[in-house]
PDB file of N, CA, C and O in Angstrom:
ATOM      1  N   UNK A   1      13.143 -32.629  32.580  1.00  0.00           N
ATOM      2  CA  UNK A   1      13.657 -32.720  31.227  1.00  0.00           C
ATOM      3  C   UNK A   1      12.627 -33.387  30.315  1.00  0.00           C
ATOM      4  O   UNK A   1      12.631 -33.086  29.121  1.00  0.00           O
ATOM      5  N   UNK A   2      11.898 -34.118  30.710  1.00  0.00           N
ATOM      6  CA  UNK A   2      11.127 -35.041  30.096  1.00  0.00           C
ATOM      7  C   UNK A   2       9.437 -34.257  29.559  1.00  0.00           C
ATOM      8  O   UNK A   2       8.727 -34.578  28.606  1.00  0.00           O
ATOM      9  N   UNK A   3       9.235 -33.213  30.560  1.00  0.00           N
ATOM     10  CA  UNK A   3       8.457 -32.227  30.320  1.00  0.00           C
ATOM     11  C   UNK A   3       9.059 -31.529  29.441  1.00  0.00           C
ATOM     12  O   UNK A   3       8.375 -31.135  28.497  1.00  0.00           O
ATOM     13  N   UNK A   4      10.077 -31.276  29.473  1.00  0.00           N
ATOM     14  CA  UNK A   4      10.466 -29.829  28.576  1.00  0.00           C
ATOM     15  C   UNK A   4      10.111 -30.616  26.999  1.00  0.00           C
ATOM     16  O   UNK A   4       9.459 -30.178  26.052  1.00  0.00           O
ATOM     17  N   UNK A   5      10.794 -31.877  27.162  1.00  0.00           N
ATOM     18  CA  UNK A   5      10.729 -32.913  25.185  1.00  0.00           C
ATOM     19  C   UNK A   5       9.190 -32.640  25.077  1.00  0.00           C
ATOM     20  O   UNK A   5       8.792 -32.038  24.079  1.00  0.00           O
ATOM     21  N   UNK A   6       8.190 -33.088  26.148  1.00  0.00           N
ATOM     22  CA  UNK A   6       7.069 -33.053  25.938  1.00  0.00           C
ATOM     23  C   UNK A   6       6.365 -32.335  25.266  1.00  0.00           C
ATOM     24  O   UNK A   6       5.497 -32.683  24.466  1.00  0.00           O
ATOM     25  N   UNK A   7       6.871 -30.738  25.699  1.00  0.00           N
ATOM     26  CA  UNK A   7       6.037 -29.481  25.341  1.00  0.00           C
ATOM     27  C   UNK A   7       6.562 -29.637  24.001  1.00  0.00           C
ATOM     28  O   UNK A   7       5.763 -30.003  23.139  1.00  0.00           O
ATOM     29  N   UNK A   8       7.932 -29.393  23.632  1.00  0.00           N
ATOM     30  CA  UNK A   8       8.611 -29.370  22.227  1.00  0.00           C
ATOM     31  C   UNK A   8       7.267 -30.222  21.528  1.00  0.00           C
ATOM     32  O   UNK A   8       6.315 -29.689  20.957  1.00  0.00           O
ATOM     33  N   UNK A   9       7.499 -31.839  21.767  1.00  0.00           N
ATOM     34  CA  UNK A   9       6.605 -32.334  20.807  1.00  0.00           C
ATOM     35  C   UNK A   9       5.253 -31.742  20.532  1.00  0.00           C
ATOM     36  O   UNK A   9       4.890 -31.467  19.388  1.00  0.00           O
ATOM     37  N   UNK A  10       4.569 -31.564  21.518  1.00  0.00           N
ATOM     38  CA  UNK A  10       3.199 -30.967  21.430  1.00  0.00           C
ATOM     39  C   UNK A  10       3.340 -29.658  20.377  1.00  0.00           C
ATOM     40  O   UNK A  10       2.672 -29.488  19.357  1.00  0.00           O
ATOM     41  N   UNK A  11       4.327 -28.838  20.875  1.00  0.00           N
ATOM     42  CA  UNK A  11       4.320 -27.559  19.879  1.00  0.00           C
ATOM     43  C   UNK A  11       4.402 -28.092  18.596  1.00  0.00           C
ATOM     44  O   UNK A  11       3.690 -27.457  17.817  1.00  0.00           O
ATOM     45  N   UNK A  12       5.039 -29.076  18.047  1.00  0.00           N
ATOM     46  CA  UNK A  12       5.543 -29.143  16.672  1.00  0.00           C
ATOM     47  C   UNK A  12       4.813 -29.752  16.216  1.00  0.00           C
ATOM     48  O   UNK A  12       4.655 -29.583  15.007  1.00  0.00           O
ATOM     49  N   UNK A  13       3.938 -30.826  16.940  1.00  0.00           N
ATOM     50  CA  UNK A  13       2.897 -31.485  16.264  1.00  0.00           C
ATOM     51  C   UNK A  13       1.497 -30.722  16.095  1.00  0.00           C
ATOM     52  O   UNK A  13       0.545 -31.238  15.510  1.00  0.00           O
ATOM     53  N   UNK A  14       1.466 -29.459  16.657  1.00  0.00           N
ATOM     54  CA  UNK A  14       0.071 -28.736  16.008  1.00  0.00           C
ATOM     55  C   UNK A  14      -0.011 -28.583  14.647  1.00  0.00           C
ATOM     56  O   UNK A  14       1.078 -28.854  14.142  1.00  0.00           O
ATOM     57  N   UNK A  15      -0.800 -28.279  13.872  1.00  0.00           N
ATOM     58  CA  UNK A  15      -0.781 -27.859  13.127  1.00  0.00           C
ATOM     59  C   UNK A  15      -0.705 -26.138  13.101  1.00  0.00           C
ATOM     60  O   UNK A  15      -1.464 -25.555  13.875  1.00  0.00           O
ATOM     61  N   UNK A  16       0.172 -25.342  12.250  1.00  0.00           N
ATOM     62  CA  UNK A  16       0.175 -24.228  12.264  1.00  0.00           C
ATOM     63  C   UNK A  16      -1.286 -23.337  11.655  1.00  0.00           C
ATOM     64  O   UNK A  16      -1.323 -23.431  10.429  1.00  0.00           O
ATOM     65  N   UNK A  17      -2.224 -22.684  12.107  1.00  0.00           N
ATOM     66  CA  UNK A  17      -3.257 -22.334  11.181  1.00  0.00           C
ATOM     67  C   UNK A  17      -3.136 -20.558  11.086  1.00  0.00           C
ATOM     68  O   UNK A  17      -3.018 -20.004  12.179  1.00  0.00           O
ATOM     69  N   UNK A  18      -3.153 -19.882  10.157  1.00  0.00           N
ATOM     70  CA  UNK A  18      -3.133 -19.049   9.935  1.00  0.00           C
ATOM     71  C   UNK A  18      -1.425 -18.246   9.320  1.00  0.00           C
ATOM     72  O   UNK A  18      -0.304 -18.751   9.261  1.00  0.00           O
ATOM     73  N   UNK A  19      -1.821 -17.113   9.022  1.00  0.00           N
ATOM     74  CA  UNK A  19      -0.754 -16.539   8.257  1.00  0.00           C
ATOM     75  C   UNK A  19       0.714 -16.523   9.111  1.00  0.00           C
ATOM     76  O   UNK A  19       0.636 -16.249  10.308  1.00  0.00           O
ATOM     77  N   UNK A  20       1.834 -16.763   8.623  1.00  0.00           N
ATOM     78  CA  UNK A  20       3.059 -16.376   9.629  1.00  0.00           C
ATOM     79  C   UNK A  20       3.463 -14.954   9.010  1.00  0.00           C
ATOM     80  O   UNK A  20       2.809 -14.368   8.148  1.00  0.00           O
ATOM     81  N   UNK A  21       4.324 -14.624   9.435  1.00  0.00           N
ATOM     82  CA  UNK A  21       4.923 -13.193   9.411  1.00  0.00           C
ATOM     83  C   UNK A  21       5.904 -12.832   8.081  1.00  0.00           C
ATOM     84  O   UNK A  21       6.108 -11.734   7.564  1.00  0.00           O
ATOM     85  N   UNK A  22       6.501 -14.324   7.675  1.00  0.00           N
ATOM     86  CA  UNK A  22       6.865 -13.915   6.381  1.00  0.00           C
ATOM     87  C   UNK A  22       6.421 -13.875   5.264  1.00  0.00           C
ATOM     88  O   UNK A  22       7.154 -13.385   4.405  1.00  0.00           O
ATOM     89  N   UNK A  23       4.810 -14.468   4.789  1.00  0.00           N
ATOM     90  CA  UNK A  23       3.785 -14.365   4.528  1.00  0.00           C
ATOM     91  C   UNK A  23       3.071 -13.314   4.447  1.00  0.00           C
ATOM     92  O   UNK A  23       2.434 -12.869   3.493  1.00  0.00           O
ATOM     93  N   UNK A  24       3.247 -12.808   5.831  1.00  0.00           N
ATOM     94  CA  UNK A  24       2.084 -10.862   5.848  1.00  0.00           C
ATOM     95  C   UNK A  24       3.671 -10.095   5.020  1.00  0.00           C
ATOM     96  O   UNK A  24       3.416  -9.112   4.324  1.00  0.00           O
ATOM     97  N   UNK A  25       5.004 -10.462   5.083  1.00  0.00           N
ATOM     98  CA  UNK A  25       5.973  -9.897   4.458  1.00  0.00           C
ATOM     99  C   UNK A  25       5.614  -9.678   3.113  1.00  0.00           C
ATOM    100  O   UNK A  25       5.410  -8.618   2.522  1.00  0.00           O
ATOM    101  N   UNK A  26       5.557 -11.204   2.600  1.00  0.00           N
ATOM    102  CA  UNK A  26       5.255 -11.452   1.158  1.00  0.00           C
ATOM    103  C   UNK A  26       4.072 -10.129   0.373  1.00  0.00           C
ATOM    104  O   UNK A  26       4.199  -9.424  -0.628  1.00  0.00           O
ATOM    105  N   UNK A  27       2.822 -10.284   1.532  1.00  0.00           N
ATOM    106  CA  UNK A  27       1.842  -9.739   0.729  1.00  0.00           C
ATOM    107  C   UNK A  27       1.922  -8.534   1.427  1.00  0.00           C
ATOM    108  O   UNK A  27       0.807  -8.172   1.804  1.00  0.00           O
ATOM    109  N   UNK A  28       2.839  -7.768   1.744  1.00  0.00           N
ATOM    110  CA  UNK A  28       2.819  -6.257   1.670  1.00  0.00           C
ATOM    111  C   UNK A  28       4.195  -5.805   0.650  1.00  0.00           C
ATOM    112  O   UNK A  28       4.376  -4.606   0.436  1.00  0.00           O
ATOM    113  N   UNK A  29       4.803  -6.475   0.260  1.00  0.00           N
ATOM    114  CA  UNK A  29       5.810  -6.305  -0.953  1.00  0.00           C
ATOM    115  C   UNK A  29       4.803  -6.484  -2.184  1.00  0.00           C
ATOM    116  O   UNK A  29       4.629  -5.599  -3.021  1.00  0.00           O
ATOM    117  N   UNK A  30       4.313  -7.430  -2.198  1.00  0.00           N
ATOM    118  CA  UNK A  30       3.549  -7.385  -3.447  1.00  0.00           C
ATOM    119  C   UNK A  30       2.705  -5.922  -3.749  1.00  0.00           C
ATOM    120  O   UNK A  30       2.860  -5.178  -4.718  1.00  0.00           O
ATOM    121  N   UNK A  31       1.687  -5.746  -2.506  1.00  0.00           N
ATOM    122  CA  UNK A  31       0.860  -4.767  -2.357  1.00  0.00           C
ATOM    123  C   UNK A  31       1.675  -3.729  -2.486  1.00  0.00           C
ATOM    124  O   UNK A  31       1.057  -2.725  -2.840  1.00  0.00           O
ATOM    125  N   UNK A  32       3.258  -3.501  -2.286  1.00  0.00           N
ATOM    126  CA  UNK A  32       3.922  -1.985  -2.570  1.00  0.00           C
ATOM    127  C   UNK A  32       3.870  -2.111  -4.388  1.00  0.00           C
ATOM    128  O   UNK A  32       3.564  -1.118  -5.048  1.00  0.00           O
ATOM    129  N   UNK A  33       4.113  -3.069  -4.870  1.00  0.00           N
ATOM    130  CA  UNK A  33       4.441  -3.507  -5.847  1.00  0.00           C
ATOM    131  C   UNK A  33       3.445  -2.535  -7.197  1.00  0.00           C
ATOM    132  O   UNK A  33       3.825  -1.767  -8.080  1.00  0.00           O
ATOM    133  N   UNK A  34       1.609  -3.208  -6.662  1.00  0.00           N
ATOM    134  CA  UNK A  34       1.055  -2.782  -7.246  1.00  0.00           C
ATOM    135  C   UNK A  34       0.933  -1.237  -6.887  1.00  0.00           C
ATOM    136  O   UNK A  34       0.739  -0.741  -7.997  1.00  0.00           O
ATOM    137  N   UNK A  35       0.937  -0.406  -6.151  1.00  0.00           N
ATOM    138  CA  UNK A  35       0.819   0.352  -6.229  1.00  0.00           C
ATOM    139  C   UNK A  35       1.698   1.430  -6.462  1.00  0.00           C
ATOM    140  O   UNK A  35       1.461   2.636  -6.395  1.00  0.00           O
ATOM    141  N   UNK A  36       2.806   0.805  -6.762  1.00  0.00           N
ATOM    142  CA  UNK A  36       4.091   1.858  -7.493  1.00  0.00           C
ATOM    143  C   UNK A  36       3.572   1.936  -8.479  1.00  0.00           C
ATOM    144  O   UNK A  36       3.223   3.028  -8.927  1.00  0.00           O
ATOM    145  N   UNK A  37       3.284   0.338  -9.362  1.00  0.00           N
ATOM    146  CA  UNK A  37       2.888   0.293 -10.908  1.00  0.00           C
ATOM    147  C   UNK A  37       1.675   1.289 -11.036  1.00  0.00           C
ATOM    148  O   UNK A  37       1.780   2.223 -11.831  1.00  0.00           O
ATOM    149  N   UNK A  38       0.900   1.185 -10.531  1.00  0.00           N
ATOM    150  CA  UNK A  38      -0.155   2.422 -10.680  1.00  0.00           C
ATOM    151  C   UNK A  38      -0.082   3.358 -10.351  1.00  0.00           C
ATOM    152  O   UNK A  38      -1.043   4.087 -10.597  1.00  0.00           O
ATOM    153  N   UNK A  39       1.372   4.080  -9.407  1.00  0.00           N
ATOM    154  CA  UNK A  39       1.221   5.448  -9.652  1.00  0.00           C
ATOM    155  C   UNK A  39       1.997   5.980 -10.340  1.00  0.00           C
ATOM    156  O   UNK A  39       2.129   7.203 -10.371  1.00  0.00           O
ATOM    157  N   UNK A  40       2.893   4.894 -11.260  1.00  0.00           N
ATOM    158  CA  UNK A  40       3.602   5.394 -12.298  1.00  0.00           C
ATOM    159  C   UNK A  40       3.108   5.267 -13.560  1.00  0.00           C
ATOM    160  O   UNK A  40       3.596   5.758 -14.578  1.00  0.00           O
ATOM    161  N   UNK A  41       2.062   4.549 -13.465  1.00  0.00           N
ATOM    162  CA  UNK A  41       1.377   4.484 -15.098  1.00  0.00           C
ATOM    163  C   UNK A  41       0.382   5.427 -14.916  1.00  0.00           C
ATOM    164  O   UNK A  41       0.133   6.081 -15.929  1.00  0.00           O
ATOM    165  N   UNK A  42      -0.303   5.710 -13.862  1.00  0.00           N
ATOM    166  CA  UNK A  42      -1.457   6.541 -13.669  1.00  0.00           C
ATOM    167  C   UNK A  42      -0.963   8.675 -13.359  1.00  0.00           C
ATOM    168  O   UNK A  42      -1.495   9.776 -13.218  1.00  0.00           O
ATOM    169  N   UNK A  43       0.093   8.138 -13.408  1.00  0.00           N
ATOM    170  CA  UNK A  43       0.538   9.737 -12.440  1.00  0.00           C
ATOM    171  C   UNK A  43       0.658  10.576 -13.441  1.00  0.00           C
ATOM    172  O   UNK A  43       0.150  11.697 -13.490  1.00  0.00           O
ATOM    173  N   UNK A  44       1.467   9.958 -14.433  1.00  0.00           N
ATOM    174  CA  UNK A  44       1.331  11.445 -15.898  1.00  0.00           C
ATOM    175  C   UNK A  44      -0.074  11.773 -16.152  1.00  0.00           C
ATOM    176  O   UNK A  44      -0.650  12.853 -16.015  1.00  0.00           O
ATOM    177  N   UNK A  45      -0.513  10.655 -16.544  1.00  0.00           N
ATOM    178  CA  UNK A  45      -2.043  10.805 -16.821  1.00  0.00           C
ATOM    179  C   UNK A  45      -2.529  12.468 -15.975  1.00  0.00           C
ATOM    180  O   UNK A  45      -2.258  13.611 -16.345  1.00  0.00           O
ATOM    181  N   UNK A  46      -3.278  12.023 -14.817  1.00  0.00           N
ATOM    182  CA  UNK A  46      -3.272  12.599 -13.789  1.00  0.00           C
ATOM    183  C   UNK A  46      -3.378  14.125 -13.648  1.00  0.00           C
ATOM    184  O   UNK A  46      -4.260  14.970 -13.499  1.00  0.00           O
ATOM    185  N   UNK A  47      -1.866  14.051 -13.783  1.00  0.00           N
ATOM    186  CA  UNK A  47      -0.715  15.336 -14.196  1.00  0.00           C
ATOM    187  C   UNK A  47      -1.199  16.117 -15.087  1.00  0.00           C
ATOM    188  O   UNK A  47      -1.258  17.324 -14.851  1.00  0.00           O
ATOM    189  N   UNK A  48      -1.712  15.518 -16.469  1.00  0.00           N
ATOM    190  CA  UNK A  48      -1.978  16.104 -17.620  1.00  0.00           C
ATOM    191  C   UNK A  48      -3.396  16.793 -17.216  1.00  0.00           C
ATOM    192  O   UNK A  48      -3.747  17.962 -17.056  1.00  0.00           O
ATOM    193  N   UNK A  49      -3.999  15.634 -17.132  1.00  0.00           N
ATOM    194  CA  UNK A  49      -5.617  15.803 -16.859  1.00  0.00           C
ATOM    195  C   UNK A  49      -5.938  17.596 -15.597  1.00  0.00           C
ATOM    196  O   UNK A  49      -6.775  18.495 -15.678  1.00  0.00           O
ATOM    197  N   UNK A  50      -4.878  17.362 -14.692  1.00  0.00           N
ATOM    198  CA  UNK A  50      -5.306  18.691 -13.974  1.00  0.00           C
ATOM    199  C   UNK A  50      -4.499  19.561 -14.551  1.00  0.00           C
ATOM    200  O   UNK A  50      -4.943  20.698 -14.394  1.00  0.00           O
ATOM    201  N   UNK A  51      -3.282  19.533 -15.288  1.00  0.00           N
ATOM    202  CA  UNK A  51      -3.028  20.645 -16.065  1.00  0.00           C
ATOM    203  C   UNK A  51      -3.945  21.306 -16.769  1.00  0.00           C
ATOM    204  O   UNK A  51      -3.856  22.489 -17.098  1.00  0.00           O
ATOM    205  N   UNK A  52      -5.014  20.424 -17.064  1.00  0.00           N
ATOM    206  CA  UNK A  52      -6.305  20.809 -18.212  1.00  0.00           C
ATOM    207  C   UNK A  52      -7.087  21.656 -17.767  1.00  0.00           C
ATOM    208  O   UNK A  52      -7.389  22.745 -18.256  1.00  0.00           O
ATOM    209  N   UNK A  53      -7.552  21.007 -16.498  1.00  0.00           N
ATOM    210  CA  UNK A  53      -8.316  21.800 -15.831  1.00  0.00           C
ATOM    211  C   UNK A  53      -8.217  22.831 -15.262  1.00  0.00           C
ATOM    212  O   UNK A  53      -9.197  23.557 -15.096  1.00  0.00           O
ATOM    213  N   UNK A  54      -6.873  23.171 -14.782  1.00  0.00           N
ATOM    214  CA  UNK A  54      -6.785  24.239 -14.416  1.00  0.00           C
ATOM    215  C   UNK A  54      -6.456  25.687 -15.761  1.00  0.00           C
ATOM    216  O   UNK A  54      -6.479  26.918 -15.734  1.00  0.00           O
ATOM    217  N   UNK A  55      -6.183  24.653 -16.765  1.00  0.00           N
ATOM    218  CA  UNK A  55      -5.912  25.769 -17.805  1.00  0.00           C
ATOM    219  C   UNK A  55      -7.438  26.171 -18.289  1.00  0.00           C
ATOM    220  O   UNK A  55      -7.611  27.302 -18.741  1.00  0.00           O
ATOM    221  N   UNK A  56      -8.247  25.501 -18.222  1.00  0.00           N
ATOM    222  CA  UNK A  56      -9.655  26.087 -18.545  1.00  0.00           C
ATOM    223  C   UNK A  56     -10.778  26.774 -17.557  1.00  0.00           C
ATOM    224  O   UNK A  56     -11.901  27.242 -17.741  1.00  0.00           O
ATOM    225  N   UNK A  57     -10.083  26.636 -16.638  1.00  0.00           N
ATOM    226  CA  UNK A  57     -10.817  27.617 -15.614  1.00  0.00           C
ATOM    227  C   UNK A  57     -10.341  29.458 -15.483  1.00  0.00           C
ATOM    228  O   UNK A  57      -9.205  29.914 -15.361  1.00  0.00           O
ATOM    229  N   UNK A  58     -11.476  30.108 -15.553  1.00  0.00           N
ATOM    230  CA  UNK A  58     -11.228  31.394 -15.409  1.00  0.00           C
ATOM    231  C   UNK A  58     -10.715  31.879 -14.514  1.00  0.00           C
ATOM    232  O   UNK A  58     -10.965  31.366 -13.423  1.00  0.00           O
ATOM    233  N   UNK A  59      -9.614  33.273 -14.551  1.00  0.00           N
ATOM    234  CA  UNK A  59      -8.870  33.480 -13.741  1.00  0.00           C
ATOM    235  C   UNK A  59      -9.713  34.723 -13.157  1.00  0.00           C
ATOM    236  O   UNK A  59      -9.954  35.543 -14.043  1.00  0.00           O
ATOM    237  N   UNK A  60     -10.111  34.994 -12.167  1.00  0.00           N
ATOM    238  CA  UNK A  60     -10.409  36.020 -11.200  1.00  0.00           C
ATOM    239  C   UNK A  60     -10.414  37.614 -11.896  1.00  0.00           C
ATOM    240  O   UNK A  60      -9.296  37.962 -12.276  1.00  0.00           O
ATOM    241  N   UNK A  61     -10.971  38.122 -12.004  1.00  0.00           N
ATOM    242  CA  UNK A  61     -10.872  39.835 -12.544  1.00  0.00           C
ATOM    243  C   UNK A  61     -10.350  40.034 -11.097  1.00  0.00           C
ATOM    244  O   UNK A  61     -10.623  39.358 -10.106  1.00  0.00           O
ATOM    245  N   UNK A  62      -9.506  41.155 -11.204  1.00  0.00           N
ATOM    246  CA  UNK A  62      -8.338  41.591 -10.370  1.00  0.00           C
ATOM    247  C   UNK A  62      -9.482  42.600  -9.392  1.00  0.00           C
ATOM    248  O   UNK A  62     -10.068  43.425 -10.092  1.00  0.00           O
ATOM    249  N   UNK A  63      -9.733  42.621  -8.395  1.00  0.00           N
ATOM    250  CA  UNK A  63     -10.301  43.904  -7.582  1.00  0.00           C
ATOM    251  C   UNK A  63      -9.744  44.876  -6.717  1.00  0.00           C
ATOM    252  O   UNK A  63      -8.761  44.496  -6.081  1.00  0.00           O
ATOM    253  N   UNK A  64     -10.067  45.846  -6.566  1.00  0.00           N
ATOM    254  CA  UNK A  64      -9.796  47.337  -5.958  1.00  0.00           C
ATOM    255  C   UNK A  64     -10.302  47.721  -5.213  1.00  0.00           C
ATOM    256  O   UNK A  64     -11.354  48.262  -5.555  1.00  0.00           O
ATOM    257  N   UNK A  65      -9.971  47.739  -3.728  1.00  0.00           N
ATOM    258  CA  UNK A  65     -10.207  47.903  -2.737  1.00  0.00           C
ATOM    259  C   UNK A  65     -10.758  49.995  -2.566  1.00  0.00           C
ATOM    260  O   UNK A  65     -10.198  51.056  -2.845  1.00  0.00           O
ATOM    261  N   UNK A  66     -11.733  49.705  -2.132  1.00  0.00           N
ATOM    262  CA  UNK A  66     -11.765  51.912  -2.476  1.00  0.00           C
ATOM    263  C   UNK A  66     -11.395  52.363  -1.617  1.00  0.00           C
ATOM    264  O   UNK A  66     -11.309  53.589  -1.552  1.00  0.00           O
TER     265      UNK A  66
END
């Protein structure tokens, strides 16, 4: 029993170093975060921009196989 308190203390008195798990939580919510915002501010854009392009590109003369 006196081992088991032991280990407890030892565990709790480390210091924790590095990221915990609700932490890597935190910064992959954020990271969804930004990248909704940019594909909703960026996506019409986008949208428009290859509408463009494809409206200014020439369409194929039709061919006939003999």
């Amino acid at each position: 029993m006196l081992s088991l308190y032991t280990n407890l203390m030892v565990r709790l008195r480390n210091e924790e170093k590095g990221a915990t798990a609700v932490e890597y939580g935190i910064m992959v919510a954020l990271i969804a975060v930004v990248i909704i915002v940019a594909v909703t501010t960026l996506g019409g854009n986008l949208t428009a921009m290859f509408d463009n392009v494809a409206d200014s590109v020439p369409t194929a003369p039709a061919t006939t196989t003999p």
